[in-house]
C-alpha atoms as a printed R data frame, in Angstrom:
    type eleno elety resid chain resno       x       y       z
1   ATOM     1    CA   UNK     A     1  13.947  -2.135  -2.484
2   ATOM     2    CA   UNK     A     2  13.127  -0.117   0.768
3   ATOM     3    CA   UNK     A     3   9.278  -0.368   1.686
4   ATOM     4    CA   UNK     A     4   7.527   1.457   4.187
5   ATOM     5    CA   UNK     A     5   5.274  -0.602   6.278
6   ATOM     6    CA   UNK     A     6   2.623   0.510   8.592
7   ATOM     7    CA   UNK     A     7  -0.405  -0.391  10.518
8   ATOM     8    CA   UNK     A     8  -3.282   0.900  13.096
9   ATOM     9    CA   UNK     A     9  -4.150  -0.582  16.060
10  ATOM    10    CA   UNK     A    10  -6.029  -2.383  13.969
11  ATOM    11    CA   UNK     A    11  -4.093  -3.824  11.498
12  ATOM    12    CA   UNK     A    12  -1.100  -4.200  14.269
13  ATOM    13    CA   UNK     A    13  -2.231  -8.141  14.558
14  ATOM    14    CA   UNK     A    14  -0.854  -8.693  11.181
15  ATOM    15    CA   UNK     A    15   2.233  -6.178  10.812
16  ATOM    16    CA   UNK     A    16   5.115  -8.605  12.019
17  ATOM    17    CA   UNK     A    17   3.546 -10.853   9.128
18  ATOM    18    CA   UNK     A    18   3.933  -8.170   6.684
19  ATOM    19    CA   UNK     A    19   7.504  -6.931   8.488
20  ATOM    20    CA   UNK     A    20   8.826 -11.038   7.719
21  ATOM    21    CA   UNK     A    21   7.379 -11.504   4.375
22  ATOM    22    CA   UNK     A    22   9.018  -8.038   3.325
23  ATOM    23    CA   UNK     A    23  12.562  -8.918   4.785
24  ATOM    24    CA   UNK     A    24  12.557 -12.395   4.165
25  ATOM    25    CA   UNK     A    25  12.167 -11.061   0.449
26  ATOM    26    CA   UNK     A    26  15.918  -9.251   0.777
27  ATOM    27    CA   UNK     A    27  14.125  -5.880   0.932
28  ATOM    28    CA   UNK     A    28  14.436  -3.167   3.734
29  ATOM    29    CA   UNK     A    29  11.597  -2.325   5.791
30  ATOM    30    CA   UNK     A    30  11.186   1.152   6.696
31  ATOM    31    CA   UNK     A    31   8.827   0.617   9.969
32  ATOM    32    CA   UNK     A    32   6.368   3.669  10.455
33  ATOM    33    CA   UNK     A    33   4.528   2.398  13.314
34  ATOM    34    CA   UNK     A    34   2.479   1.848  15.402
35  ATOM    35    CA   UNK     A    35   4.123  -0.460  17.832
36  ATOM    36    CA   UNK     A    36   1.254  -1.787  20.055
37  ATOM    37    CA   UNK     A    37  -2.121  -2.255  20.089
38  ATOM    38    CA   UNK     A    38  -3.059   1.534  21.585
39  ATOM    39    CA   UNK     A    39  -5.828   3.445  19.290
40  ATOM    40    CA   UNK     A    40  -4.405   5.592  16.167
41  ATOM    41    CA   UNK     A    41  -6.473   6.774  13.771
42  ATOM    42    CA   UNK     A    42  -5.815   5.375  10.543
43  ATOM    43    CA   UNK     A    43  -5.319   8.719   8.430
44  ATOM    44    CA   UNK     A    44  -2.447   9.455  10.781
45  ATOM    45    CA   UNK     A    45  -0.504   6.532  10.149
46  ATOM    46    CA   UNK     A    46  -1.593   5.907   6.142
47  ATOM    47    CA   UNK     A    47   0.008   9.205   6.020
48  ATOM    48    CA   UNK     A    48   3.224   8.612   7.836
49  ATOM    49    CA   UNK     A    49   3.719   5.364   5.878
50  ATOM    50    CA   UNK     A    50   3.267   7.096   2.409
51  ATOM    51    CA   UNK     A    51   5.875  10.201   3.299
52  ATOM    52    CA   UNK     A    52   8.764   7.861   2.776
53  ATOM    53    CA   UNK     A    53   7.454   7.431  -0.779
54  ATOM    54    CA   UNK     A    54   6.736  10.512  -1.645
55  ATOM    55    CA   UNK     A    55   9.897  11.755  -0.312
56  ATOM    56    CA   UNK     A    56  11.990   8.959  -2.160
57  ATOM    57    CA   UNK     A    57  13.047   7.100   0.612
58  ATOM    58    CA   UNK     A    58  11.181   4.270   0.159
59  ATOM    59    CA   UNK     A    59   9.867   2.451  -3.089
60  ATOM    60    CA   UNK     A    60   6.659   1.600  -2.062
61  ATOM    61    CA   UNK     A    61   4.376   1.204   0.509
62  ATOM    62    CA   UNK     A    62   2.394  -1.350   2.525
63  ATOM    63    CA   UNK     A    63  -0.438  -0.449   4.670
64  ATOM    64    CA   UNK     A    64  -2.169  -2.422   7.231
65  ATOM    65    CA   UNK     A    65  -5.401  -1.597   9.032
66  ATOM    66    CA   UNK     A    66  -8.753  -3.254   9.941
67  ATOM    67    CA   UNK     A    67 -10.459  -3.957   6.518
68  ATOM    68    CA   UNK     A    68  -7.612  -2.530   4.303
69  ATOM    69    CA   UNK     A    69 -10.592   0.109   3.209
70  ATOM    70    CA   UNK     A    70  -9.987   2.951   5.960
71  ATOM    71    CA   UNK     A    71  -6.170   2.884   4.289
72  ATOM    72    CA   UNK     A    72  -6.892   2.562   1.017
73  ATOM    73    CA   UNK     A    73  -8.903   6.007   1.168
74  ATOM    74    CA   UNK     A    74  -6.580   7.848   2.809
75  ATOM    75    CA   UNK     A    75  -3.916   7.135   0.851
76  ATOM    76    CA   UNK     A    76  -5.339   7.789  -2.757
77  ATOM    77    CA   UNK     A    77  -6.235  11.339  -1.070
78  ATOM    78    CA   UNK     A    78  -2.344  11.901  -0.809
79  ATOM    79    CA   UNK     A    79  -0.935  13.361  -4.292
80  ATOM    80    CA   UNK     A    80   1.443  11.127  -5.429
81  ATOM    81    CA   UNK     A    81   0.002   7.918  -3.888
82  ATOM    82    CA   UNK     A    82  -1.717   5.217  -6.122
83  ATOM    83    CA   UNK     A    83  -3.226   2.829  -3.682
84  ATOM    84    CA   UNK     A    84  -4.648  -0.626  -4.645
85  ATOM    85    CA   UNK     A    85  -6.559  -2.835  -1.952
86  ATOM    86    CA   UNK     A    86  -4.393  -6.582  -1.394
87  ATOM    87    CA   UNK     A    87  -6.389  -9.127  -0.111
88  ATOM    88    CA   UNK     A    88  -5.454 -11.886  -2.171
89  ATOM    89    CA   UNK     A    89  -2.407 -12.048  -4.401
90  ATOM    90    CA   UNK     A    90  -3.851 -11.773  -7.744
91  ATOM    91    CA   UNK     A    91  -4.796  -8.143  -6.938
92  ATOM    92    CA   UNK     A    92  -1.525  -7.480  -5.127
93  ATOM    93    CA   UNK     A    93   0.397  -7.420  -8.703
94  ATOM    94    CA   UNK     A    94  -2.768  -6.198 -10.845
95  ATOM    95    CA   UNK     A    95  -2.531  -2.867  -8.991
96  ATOM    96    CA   UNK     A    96   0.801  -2.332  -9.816
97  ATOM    97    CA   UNK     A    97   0.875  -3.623 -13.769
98  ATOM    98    CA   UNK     A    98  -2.222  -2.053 -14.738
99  ATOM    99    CA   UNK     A    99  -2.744   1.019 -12.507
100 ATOM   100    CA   UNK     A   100   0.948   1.694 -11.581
101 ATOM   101    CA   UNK     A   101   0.321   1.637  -8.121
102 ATOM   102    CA   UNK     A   102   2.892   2.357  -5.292
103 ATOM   103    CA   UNK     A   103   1.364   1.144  -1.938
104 ATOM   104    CA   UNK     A   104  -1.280  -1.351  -1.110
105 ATOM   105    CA   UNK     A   105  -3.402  -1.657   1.637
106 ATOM   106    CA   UNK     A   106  -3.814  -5.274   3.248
107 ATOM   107    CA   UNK     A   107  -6.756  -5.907   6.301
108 ATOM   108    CA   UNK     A   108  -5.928  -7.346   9.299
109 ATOM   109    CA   UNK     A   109  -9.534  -8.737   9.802
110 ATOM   110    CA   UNK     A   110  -9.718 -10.268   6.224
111 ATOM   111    CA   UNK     A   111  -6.298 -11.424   5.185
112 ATOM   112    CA   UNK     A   112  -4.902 -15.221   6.505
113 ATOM   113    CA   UNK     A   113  -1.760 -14.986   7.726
114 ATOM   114    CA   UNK     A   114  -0.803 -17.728   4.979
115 ATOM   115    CA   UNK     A   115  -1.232 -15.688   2.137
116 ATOM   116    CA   UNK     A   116   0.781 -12.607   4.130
117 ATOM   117    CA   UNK     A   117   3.794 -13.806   1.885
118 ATOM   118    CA   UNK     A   118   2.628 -14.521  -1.241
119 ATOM   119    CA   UNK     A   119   0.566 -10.879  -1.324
120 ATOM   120    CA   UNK     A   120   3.877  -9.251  -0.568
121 ATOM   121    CA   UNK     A   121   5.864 -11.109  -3.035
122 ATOM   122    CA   UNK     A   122   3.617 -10.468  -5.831
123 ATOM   123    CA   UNK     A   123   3.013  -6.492  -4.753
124 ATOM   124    CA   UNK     A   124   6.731  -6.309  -4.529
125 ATOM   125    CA   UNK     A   125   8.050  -8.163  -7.717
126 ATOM   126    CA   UNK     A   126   5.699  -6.518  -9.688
127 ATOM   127    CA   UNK     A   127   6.301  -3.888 -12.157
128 ATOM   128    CA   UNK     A   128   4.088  -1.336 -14.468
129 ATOM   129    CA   UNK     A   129   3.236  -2.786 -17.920
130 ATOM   130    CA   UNK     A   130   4.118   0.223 -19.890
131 ATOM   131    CA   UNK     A   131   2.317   0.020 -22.752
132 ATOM   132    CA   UNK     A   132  -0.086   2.183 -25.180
133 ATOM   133    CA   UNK     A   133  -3.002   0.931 -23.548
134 ATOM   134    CA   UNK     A   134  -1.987   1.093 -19.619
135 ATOM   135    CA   UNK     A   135  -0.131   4.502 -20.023
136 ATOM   136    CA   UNK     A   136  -3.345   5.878 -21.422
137 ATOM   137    CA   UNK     A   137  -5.449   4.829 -19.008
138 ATOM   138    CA   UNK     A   138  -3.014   5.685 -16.214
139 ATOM   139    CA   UNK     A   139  -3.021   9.592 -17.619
140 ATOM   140    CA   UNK     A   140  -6.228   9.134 -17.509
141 ATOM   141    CA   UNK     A   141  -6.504   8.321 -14.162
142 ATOM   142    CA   UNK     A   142  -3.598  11.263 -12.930
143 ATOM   143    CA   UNK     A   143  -5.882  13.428 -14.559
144 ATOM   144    CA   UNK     A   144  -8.729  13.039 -12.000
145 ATOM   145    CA   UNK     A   145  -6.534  14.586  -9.935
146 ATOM   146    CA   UNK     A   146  -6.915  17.640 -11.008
147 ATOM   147    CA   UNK     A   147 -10.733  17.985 -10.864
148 ATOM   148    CA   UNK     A   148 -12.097  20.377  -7.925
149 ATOM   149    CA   UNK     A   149 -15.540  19.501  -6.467
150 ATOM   150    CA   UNK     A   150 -18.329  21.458  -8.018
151 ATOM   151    CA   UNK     A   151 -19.421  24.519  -6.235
């Protein structure tokens, strides 16, 4: 599986955790920055990392900032991205069996460096439950995209 990693300034403390865990898994990182510490705003790089999957060159995503929050937002703005908030691991595979999710966002500030692996292994091994119930609720949920603020 090719993954798309990246983090803000922020989230940069915990990236090479992520980068590891993701590789030391057998899957391909596809590194979309940043590469230091410098200030970049987190909409920037949530929508860097997310490109790749949108564009099919990478399965999913992993996003790293502060609090995992900033991310998560800008993310489930971009069509095509279902974003799910990983602190723990529990969450890391709900997202993706329940809400068919394609990227989660970790935070740097929140997240032990312990659990770095066992978040990624459970985002990454996990896979949709495609059944009547979840497929309904996931239509469900595509069909809020559509919706346009009222006037």
């Amino acid at each position: 599986m090719k993954v798309a990693l990246g983090a803000d300034h922020a989230g940069y403390p915990l990236k090479d955790a992520v980068h590891r865990a993701i590789e030391d898994l057998g899957h391909e990182v596809v590194d979309c920055g940043t590469h230091d510490s410098d200030p970049v705003d987190f909409p920037d790089i949530t929508r860097a990392t997310c490109d790749p999957v949108l564009s099919g060159a990478a399965d999913r995503a992993v996003l790293v900032c502060g609090t995992g929050q900033g991310a998560v937002m800008a993310a489930n703005k971009l069509p095509g991205i279902r974003c799910g908030l990983a602190h723990e691991p529990y969450s890391a595979h709900q997202v993706v069996e329940h809400d068919d999710a394609n990227a989660i966002a970790m935070g740097a500030w929140l997240v032990p460096h312990a659990l770095v692996p066992n978040i990624v292994h459970e985002f990454l091994a996990a896979t949709f439950d495609d059944d009547e119930d979840t497929r309904r609720r996931v239509t469900k949920l595509n069909a809020l995209d559509a919706l346009t603020p009222p006037a």
